[in-house]
ROROVO-818748 format. One record per residue (C-alpha): residue in three letters; x, y, z. Coordinates in steps of 0.05 Angstrom, whole numbers. Layout:
% residues N
rec aa = Ala | u = X | v = Y | w = Z
...
END
This chain:
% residues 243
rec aa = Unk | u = -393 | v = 92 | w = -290
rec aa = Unk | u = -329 | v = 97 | w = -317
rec aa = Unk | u = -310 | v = 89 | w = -393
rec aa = Unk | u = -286 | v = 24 | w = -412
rec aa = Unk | u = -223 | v = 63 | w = -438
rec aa = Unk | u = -210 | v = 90 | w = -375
rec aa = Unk | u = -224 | v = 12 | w = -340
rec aa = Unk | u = -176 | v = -12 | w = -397
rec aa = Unk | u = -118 | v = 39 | w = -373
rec aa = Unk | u = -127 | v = 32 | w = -302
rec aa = Unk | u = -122 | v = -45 | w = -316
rec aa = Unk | u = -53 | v = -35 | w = -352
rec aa = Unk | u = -40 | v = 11 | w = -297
rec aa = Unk | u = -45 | v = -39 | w = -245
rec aa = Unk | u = -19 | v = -104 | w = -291
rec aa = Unk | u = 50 | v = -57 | w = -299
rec aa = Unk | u = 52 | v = -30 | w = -218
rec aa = Unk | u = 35 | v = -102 | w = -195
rec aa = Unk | u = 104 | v = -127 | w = -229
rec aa = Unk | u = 149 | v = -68 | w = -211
rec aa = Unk | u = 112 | v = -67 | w = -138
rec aa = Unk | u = 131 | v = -135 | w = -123
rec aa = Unk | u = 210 | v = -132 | w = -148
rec aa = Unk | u = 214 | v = -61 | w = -111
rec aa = Unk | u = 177 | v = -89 | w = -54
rec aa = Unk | u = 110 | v = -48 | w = -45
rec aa = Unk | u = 86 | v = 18 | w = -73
rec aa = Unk | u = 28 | v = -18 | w = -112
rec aa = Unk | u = -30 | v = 12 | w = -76
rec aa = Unk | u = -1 | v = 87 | w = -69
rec aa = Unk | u = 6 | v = 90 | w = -153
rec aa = Unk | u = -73 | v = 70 | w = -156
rec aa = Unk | u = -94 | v = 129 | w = -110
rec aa = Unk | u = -52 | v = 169 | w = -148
rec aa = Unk | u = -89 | v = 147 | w = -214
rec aa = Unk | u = -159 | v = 144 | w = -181
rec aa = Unk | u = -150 | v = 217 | w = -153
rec aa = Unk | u = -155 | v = 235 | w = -228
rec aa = Unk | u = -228 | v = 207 | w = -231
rec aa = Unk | u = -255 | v = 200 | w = -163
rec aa = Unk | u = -246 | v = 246 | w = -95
rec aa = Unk | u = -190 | v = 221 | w = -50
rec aa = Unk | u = -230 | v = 194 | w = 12
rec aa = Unk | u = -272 | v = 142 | w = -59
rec aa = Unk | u = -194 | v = 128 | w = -82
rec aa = Unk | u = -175 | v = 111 | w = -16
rec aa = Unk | u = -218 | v = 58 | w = 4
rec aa = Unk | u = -234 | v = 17 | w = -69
rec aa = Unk | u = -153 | v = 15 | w = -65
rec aa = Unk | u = -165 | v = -18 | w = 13
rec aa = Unk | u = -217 | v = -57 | w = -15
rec aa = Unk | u = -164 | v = -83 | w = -84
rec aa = Unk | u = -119 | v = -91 | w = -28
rec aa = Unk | u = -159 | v = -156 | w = -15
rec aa = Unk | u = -137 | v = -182 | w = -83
rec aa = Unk | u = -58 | v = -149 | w = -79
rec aa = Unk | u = -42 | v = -181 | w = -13
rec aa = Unk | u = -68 | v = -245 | w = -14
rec aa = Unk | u = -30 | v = -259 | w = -86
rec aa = Unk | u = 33 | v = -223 | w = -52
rec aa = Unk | u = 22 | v = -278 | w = 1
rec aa = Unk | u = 4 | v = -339 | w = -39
rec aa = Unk | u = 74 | v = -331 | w = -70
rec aa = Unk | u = 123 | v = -314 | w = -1
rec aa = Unk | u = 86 | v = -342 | w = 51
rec aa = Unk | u = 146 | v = -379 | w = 70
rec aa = Unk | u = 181 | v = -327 | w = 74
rec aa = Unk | u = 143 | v = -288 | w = 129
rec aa = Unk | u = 181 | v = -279 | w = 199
rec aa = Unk | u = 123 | v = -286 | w = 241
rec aa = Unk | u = 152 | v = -271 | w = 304
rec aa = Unk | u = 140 | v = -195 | w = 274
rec aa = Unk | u = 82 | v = -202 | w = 238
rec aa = Unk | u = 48 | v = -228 | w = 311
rec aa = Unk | u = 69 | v = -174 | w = 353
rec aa = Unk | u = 65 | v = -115 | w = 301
rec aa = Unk | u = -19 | v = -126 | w = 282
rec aa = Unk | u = -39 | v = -140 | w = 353
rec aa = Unk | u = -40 | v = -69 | w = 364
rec aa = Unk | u = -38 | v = -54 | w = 293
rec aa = Unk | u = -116 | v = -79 | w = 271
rec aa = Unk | u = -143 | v = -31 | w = 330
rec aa = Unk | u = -108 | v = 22 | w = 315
rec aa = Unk | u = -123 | v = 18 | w = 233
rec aa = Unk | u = -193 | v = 14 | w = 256
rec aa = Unk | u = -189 | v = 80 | w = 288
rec aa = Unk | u = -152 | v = 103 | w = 246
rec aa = Unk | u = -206 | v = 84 | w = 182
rec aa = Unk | u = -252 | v = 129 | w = 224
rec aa = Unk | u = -201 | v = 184 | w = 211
rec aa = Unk | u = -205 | v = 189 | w = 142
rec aa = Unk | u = -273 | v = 212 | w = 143
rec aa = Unk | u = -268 | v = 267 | w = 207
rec aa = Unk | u = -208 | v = 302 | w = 173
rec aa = Unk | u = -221 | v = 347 | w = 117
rec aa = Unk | u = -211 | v = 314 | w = 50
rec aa = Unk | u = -154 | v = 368 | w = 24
rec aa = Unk | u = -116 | v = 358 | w = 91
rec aa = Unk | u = -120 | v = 278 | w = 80
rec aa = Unk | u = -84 | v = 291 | w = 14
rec aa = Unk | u = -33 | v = 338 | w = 33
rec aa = Unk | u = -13 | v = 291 | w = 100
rec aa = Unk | u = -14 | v = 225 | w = 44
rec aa = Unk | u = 30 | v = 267 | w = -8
rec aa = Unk | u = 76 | v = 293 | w = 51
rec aa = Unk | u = 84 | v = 218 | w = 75
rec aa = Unk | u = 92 | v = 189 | w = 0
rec aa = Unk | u = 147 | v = 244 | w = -2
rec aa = Unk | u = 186 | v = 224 | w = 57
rec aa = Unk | u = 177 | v = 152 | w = 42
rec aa = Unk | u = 219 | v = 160 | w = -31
rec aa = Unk | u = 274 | v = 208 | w = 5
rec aa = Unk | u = 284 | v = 146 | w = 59
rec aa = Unk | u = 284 | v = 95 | w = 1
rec aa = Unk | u = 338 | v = 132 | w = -39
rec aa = Unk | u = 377 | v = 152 | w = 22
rec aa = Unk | u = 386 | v = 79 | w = 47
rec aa = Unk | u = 397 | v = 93 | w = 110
rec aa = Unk | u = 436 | v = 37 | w = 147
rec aa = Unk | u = 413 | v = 45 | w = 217
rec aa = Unk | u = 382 | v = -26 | w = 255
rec aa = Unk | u = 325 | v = -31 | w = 300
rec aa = Unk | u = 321 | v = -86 | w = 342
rec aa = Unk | u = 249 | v = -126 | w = 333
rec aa = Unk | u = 236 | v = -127 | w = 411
rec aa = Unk | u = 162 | v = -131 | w = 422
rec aa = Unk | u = 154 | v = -68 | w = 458
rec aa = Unk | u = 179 | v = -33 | w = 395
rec aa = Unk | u = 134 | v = -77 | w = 350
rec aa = Unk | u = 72 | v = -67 | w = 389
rec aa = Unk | u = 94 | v = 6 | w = 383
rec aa = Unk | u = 106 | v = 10 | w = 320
rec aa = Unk | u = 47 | v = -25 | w = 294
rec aa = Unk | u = -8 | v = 31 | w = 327
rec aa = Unk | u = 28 | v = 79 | w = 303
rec aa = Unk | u = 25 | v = 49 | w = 229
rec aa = Unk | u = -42 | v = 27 | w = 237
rec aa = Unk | u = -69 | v = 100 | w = 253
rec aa = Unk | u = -32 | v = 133 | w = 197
rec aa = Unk | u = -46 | v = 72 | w = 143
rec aa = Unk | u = -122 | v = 79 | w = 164
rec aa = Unk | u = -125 | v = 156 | w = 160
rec aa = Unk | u = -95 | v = 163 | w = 91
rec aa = Unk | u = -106 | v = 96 | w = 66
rec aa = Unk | u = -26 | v = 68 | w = 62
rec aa = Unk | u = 4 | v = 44 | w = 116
rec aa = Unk | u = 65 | v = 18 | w = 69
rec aa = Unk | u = 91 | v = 87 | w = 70
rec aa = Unk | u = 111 | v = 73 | w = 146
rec aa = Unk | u = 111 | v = 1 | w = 145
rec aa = Unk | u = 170 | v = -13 | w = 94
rec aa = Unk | u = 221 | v = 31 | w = 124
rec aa = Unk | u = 215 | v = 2 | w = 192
rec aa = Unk | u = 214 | v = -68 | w = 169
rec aa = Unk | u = 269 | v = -50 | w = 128
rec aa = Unk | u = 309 | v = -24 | w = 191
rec aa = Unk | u = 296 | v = -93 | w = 215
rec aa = Unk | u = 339 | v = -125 | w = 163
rec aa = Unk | u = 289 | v = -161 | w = 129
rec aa = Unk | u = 314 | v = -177 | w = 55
rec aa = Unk | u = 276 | v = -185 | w = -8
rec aa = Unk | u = 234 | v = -248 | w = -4
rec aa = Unk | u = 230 | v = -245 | w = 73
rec aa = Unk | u = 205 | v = -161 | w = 67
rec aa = Unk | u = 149 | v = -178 | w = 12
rec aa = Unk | u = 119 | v = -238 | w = 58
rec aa = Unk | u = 129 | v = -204 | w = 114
rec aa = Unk | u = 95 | v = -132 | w = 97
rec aa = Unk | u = 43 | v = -171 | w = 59
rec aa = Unk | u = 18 | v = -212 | w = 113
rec aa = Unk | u = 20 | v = -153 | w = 160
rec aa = Unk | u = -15 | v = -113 | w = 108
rec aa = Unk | u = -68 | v = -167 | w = 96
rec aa = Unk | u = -87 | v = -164 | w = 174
rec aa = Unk | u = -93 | v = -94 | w = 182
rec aa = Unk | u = -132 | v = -83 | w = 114
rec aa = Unk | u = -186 | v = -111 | w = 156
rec aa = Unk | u = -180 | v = -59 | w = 212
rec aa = Unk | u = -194 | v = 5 | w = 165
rec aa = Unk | u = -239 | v = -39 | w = 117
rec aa = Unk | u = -283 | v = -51 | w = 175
rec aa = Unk | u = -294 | v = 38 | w = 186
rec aa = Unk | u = -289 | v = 54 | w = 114
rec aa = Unk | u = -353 | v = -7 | w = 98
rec aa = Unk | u = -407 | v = 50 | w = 123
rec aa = Unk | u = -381 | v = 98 | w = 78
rec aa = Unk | u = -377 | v = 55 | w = 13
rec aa = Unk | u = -417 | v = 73 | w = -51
rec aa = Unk | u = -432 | v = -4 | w = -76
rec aa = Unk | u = -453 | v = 31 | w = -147
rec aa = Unk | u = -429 | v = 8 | w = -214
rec aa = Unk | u = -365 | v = 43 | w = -219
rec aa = Unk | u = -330 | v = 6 | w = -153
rec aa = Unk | u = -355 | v = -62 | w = -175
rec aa = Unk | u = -328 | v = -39 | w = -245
rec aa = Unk | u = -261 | v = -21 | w = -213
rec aa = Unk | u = -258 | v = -83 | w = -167
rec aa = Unk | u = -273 | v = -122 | w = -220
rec aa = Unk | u = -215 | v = -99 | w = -269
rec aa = Unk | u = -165 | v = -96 | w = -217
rec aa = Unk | u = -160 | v = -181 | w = -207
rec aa = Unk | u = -128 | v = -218 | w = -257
rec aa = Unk | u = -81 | v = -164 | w = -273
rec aa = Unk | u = -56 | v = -162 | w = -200
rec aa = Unk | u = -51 | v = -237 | w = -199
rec aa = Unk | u = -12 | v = -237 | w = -270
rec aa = Unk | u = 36 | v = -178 | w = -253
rec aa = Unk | u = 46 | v = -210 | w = -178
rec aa = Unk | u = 67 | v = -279 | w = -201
rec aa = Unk | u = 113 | v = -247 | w = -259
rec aa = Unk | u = 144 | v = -199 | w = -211
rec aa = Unk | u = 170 | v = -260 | w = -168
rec aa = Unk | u = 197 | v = -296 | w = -224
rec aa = Unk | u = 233 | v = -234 | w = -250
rec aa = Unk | u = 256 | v = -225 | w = -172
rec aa = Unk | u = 309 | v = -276 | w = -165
rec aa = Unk | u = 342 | v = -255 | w = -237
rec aa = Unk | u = 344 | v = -182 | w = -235
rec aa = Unk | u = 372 | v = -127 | w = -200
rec aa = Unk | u = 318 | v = -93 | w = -162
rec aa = Unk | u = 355 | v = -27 | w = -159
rec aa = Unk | u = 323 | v = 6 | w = -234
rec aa = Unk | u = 250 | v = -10 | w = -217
rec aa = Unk | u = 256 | v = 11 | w = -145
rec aa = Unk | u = 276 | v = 81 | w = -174
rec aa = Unk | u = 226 | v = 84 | w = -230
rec aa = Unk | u = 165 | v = 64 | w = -168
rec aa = Unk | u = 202 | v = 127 | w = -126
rec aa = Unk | u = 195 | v = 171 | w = -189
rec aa = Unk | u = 121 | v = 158 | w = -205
rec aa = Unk | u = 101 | v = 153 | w = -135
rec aa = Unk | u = 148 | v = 238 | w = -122
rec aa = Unk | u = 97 | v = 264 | w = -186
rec aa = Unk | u = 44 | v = 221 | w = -149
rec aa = Unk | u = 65 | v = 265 | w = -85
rec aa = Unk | u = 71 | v = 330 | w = -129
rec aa = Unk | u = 0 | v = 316 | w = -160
rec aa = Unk | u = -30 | v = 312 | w = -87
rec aa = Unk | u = -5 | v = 368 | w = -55
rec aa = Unk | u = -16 | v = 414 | w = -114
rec aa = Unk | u = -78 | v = 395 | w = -152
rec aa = Unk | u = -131 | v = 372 | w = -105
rec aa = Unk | u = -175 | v = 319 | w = -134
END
């Protein structure tokens, strides 16, 4: 059981990554791991941030559901939910160090494309989408964040703001199922994931619904950078501290 100082932090945690999440357009879930991996092994961090991922995405989605292109949220978790299935099954074949050096190298790569902005377009054709969406649903099921594939590509689409966030969020609702469904086995229902699950729901809702009032005012650029700089020492903590 964790201390209710520790519940109160990760709370804040979560209240203050919910808001800059939703103006810099995802990164929510990857900051939790990074926090969990301080108090629980990475394979436990992993899946209670797939489980909270019930609660992110469906307050995400509550607020830009209107927003969604649906055309590539069809095509892109039709192979997608499969393959996250699989690759939930992943996560607990591959050694636990190997898990967090493949998530820190992917968080890593995912903040050098964000502050590059490259300006290249992909086309949504289906083939690529149907593509695209096993080979995001085998690396978000295998280290738990498929965001750190899924934004750039729907980025290259030329989705903008509102459109991304409903978008990625309906996309990322779907295939939570997929590695939900393999990591359920391997769940410890004790008092500390009911503890975190329990913490983790009004100040998702609260920091989601602030964040999209604050979107349309502000300039997204400053939080987007301060998400990339947690989630690099995030990276740095993976790769060079095991949990």
């Amino acid at each position: 059981m964790m201390e209710p100082s520790v519940l109160l932090l990760l709370g804040i945690v979560i209240f203050l990554g919910s808001i800059f999440a939703t103006i810099a357009g995802g990164g929510l879930g990857i900051v939790i791991i990074i926090v969990l991996t301080f108090f629980l092994d990475i394979r436990a961090s992993v899946v209670l941030v797939s489980l909270i991922g019930f609660f992110i995405q469906p307050a995400k989605i509550y607020h830009f559901r209107q927003f969604a292109d649906w055309n590539i949220v069809r095509w892109y978790v039709l192979t997608g939910i499969p393959a996250s299935f699989l690759g939930g099954l992943m996560l607990f074949t591959l050694p636990q160090r190997i898990v967090e050096i493949l998530l820190g190298i992917f968080c890593l790569c995912f903040a050098a494309f964000r502050l590059w902005h490259p300006t290249f377009r992909v086309e949504p054709r289906i083939p690529t989408l149907l593509g695209m969406g096993a080979v995001n649903g085998l690396q978000g099921g295998a280290v738990g964040e498929a965001m750190l594939l899924r934004s750039p590509f729907l980025l290259s689409l030329g989705l903008k703001k509102e459109a991304f966030v409903g978008t990625s969020s309906i996309i990322a609702f779907v295939m939570n199922i997929g590695k939900v469904t393999a990591y359920l086995p391997n769940v410890s229902w004790d008092r500390t994931t009911f503890s975190i699950l329990a913490v983790a729901l009004l100040p998702i809702f609260a920091g989601v619904a602030i964040g999209k009032r604050c979107l349309r005012f502000v300039s997204h650029n400053a939080f987007e950078k301060l998400l990339l700089c947690v989630i690099t020492i995030g990276a740095c903590k993976l790769l060079l501290i095991p949990s």
